[in-house]
C-alpha positions in Angstrom: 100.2 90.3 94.5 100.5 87.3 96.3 102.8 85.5 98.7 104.4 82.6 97.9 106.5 80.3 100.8 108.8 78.2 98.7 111.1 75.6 101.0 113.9 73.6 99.3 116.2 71.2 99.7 120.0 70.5 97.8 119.6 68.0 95.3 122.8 65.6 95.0 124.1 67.8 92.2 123.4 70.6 94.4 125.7 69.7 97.7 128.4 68.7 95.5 128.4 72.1 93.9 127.4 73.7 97.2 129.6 76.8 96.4 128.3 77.6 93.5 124.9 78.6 96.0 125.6 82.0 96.9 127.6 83.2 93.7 125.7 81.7 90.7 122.1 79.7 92.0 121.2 82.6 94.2 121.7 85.5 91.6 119.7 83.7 89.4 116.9 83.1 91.3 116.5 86.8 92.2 116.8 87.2 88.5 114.3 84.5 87.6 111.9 86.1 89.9 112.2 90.1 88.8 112.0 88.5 84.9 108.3 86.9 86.4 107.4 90.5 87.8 108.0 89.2 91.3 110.4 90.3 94.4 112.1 88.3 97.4 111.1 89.1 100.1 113.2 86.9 102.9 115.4 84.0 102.3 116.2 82.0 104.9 119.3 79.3 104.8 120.9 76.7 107.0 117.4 75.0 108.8 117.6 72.6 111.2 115.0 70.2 109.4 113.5 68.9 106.4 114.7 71.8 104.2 117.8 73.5 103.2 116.5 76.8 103.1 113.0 78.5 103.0 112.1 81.7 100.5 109.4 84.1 100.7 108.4 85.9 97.6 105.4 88.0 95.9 104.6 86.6 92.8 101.9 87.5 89.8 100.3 84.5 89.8 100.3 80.6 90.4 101.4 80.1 86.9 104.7 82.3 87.3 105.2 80.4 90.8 105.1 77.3 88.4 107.3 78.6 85.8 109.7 79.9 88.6 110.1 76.7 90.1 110.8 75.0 86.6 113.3 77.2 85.9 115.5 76.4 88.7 114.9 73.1 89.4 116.0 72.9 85.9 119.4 74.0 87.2 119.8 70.9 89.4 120.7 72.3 92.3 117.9 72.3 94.7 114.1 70.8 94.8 111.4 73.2 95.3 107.6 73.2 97.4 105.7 76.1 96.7 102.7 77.7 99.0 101.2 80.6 98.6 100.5 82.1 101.9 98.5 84.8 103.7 98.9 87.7 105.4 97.3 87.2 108.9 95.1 89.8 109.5 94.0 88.6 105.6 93.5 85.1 107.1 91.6 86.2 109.9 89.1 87.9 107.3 88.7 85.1 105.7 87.9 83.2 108.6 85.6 85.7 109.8 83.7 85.8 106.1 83.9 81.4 106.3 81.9 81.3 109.8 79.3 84.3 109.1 
């Protein structure tokens, strides 16, 4: 299945709501992404940067990566990027197969 890196940022809505985060946006994103067949893999909050927090998930498919970030940017809370990403060793492969 593959790996998607999704990095977001609060939304206006979002930071004046901010504690509404761990007890009602969190739950349902793990619940948005078991109902898409997916799992969470890490979440990461508090980055010193660009973005609020950083999640790392296995998803079916880019279309339920799509409809995952729909769903909760439909909440209002945060704005969402999505990647999908690769293993290393994976990457290496295909950077071995690239340069044959």
């Amino acid at each position: 299945m593959p790996t998607y890196a999704t990095l977001f940022t609060h939304t206006d809505h979002g930071k004046q709501n901010i504690e509404t985060i761990p007890t009602e946006v969190f739950p349902l994103a793990q619940e948005l992404t078991e109902e898409i067949g997916g799992e969470v893999q890490a979440l990461y909050y508090g980055n010193m940067g660009e973005y609020d927090g950083i999640s790392i998930a296995t998803l079916p498919d880019g279309e339920a990566a799509e409809q995952f970030r729909l769903a909760l940017e439909r909440e209002g809370t945060h704005r969402l990027e999505q990647y999908e990403v690769f293993e290393a060793e994976d990457y290496f492969e295909m950077i071995e197969e690239a340069t044959r």
